[in-house]
C-alpha positions as CSV (number, residue, x, y, z in Angstrom):
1,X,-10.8,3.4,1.1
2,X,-8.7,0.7,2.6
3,X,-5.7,1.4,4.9
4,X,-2.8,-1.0,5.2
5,X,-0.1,-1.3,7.6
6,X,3.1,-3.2,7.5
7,X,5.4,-4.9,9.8
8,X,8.2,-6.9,10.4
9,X,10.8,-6.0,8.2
10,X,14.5,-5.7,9.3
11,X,17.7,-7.4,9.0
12,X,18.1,-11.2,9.6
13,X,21.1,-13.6,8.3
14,X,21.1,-15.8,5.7
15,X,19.1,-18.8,7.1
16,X,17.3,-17.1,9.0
17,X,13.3,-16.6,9.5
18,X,11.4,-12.9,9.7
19,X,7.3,-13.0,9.9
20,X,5.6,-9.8,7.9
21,X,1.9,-8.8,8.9
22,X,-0.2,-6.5,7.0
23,X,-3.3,-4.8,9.3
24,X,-6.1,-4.2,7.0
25,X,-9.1,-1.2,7.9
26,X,-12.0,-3.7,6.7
27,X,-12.9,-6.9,7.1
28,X,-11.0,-9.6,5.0
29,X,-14.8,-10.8,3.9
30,X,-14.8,-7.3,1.6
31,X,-11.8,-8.5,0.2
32,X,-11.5,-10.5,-2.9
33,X,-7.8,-11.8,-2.5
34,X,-4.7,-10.5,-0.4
35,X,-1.1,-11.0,-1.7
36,X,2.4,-9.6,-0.8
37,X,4.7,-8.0,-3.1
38,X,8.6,-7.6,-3.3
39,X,10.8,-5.0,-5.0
40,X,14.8,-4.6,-5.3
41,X,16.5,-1.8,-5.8
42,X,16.9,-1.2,-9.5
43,X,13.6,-3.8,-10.4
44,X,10.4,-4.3,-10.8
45,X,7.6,-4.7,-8.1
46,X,7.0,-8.7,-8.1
47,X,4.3,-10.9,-6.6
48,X,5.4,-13.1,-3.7
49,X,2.5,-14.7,-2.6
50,X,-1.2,-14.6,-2.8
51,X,-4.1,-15.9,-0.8
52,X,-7.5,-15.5,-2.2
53,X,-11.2,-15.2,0.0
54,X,-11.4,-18.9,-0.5
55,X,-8.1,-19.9,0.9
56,X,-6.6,-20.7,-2.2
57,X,-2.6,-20.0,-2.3
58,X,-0.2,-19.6,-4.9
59,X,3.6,-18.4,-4.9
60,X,6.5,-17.4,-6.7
61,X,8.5,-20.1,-8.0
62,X,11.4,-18.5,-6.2
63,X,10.0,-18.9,-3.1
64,X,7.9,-21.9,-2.9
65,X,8.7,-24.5,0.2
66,X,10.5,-21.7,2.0
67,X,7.6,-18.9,2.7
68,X,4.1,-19.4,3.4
69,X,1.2,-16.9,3.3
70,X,-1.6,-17.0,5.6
71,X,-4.5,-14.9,7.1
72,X,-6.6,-14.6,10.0
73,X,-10.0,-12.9,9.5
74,X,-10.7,-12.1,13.6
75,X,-7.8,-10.2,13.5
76,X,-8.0,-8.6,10.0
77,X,-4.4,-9.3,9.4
78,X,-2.7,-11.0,6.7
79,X,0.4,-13.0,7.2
80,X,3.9,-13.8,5.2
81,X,6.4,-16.4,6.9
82,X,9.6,-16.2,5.4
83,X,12.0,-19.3,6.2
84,X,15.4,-19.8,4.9
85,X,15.8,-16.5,3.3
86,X,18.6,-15.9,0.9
87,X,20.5,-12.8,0.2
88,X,18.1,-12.6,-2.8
89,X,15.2,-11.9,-0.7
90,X,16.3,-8.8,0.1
91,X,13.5,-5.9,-0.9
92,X,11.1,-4.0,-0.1
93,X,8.0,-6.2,0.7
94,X,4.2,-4.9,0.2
95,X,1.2,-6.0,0.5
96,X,-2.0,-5.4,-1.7
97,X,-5.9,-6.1,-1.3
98,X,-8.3,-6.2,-4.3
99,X,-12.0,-5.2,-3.1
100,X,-14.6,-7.9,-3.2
101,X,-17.0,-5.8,-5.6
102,X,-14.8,-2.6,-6.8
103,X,-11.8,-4.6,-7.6
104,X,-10.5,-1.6,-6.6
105,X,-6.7,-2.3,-5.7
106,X,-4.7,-1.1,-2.1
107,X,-0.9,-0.9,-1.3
108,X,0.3,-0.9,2.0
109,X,3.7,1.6,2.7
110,X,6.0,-1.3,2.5
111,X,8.7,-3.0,4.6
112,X,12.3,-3.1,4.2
113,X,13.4,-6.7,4.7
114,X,17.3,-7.0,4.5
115,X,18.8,-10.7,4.5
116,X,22.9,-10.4,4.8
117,X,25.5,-13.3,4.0
């Protein structure tokens, strides 16, 4: 089992920067690839960001140039800097792990992040 915590959230203006963490229970060497999540009111659950074990990123085309997803293995904590968020950005952020040899899949509680114009 694999406990996730979230924070960061909260309300920022148009412009404006917020950094999310996500505090994993293991060590990120158990885990296959970390990525953050984001769902509106009314839609589905999208993928943000993700990082794999080897460093390897990818994003959201909606996204890309403006938020950057990082991780840092001492502290067991992934990382998702948002820069020049948009009204559009506004959701419910969460992150997710996938187990090195399970593949077995983890959800954190989520984060409210609320950009205004």
């Amino acid at each position: 089992q694999v406990q996730l915590v979230e924070s960061g959230g909260g309300l920022v203006q148009a412009g404006g920067s917020l950094r999310l963490s996500c505090a994993a229970s293991v060590s990120l060497f158990s885990i296959n690839n970390m990525g953050w999540y984001r769902q509106a009111p009314g839609k589905q659950r999208d993928l943000v960001a993700i990082i794999t074990n080897g460093g390897s990123t990818n994003y959201a085309d909606s996204v890309k140039g403006r938020f950057t997803i990082s991780r840092d293995a001492a502290r067991k904590t992934m990382y998702l800097q948002m820069d020049s968020l948009k009204p559009e950005d506004t959701a419910v952020y969460y992150c997710k792990v996938v187990v090195e040899y399970t593949r077995s899949a983890y959800w954190g509680q989520g984060t409210q992040v609320t950009v205004s114009s």
